[in-house]
N, C-alpha and C positions, 0 to 999 in steps of 0.2 A: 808754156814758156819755151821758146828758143834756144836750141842749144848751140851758142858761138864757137864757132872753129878756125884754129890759126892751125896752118901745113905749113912747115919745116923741113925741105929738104932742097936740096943745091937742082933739080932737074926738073926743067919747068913742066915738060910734059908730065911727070909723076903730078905735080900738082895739079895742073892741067884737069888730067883724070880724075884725081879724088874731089876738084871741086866742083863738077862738074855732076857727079854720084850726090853729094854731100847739097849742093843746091837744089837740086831735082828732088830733095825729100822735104816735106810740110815739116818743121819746126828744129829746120837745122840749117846753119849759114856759115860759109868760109867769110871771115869780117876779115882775116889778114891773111895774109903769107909772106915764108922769111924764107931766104935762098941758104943763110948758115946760123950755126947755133947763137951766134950772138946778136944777130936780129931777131931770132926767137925768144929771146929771153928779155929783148927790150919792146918786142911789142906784149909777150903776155901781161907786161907791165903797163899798158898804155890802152891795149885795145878790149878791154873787157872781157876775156874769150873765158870758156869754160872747158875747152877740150883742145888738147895740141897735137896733131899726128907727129912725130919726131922721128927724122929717117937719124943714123946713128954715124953714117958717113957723110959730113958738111966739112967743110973749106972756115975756115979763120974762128971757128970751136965747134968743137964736134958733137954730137947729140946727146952724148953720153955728161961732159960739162955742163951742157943747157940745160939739161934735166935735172943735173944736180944744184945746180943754180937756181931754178923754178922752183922746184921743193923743198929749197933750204930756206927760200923766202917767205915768214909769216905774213908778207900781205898778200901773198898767191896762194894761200891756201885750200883755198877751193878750186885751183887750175889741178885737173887732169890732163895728165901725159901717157899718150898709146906709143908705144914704140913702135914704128913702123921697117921690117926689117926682112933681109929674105935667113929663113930658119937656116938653110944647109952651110954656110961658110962663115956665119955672124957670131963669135965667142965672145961679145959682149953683152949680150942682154941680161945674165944675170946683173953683172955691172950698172946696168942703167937702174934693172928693180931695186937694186941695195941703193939707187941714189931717189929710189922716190918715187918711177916710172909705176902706172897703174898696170901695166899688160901689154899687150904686143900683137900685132899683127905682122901676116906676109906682104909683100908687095903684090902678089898675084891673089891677094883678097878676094872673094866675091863680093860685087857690089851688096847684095842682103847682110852678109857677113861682116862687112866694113861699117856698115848702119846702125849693123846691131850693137856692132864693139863699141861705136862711140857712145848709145845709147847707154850699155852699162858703165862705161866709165864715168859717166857725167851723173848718176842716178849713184855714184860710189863705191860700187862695186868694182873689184879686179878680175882682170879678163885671164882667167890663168884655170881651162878644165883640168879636170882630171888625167886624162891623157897630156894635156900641153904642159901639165905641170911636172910629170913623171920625166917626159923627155928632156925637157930644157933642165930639170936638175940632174937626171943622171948623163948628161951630156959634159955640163956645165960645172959639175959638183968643185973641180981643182979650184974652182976663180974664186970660190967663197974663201973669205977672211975671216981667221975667227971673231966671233963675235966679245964684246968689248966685255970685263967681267961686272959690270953695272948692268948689263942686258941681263946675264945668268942671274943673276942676285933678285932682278924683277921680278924672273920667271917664278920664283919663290913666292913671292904675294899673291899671283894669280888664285884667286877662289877654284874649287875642283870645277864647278861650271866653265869658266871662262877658259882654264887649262882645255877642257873639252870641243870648248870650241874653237882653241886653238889648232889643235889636233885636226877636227875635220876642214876648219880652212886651209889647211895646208897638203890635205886631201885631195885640194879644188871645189869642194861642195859651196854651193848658192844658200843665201838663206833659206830658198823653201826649204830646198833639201836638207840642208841640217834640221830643219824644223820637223821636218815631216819626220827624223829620225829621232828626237828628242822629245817627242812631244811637246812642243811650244809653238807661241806664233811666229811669225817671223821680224816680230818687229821686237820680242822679247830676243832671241836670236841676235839681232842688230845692236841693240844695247848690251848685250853682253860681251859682243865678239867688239863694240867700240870702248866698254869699258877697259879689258884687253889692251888695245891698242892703246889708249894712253897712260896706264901702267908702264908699258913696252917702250914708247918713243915713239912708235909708228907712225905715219901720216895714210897710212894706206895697208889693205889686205894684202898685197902683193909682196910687203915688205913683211907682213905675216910670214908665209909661207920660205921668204930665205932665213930667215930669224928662224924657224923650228927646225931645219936643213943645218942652220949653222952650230945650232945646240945639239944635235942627237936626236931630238923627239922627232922624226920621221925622216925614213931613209928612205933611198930610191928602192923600186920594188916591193914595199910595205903595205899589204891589205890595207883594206878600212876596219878601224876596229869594228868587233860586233854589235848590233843595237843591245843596248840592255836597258833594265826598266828606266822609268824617268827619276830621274834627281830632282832631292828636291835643289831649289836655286839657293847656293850658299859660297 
């Protein structure tokens, strides 16, 4: 299956680039592109796309809106948003993930790197390792809002499983990798960590990880906890 891509950002040559990268690989296509945020949010609604690069600086709405716009709408459910962004002077990316955004890239990407990120986004996954997740929150941490007390109250239903897997998504860990630590599959993993999520409200793992940030259960700095035996699932 083809994975469709709309680029979103005001400079043609950026786009230029990425769809140029993004055409030259077997089973991924730029169907659209949008110069600012609000043609981005009116073709994900038009052109079928499954993945949107979204730079965060655009002209007549910013990427940070379109994002939120994109994810706030139930019939783009299935549209992934990569933030596309340079790391050192960008103080909004936590902003965009609290509006929905699956993950982020640099502008100075490696083309392999660029391929890959869209692949896990479009397959559901959030692009946020271990390392990228520790920097961008303890960077980052001032811009979170507390969280709403209907979130805390959810946090409460969570089964001791899915708390668990709360905790290592916001680690950064992948499904193997949780898996491989809990003894499970990864698709037992997936269900449990999407049961989670709609307890939570989430639309996305990324929105994971600032949700456990904005509650206390993991802070910047914070080991992984240690493997212990397996649980039973309850």
């Amino acid at each position: 299956m083809t994975i469709r891509v709309l680029l979103a950002d005001d400079q043609a040559l950026i786009r230029a680039g990425f769809k140029l990268i993004i055409d030259s690989e077997p089973g991924m296509d730029v169907v659209a592109e949008a110069a600012d945020g609000r043609q981005a949010v009116d073709l994900a609604r038009t052109a079928r796309v499954d993945v949107i690069l979204m730079d965060i600086r655009m002209p007549v709405m910013d990427g940070l809106e379109a994002t939120r716009r994109i994810c706030a709408d139930d019939t783009l459910a299935g549209v992934r948003v990569l933030i596309v962004t340079t790391f050192e002077d960008d103080d909004n990316v936590v902003l965009a993930l609290q509006g929905g955004a699956s993950g982020f890239v640099g502008k100075n990407v490696a083309p392999t790197d660029l391929l890959h990120a869209i692949r896990i986004i479009a397959a559901g996954e959030s692009l946020l390792s271990p390392s990228a997740t520790r920097t961008l929150v303890t960077r980052f941490l001032d811009n979170l809002r507390p969280q709403a007390p209907q979130a805390s109250a959810a946090l409460k239903a969570l089964t001791d499983r899915e708390h668990e897997m709360l905790l290592l998504v916001a680690h950064g860990l992948s499904n193997d990798e949780i898996a491989a630590r809990v003894f499970l599959s990864p698709l037992t993993v997936k269900t449990h960590i999407n049961r989670a999520m709609a307890k939570l409200d989430v639309r996305d793992r990324a929105q994971l990880v600032v949700l456990a940030y904005q509650n206390g259960l993991v802070h910047p700095g914070d080991r992984l906890p240690p493997t212990t035996e397996p649980l039973l699932d309850r």
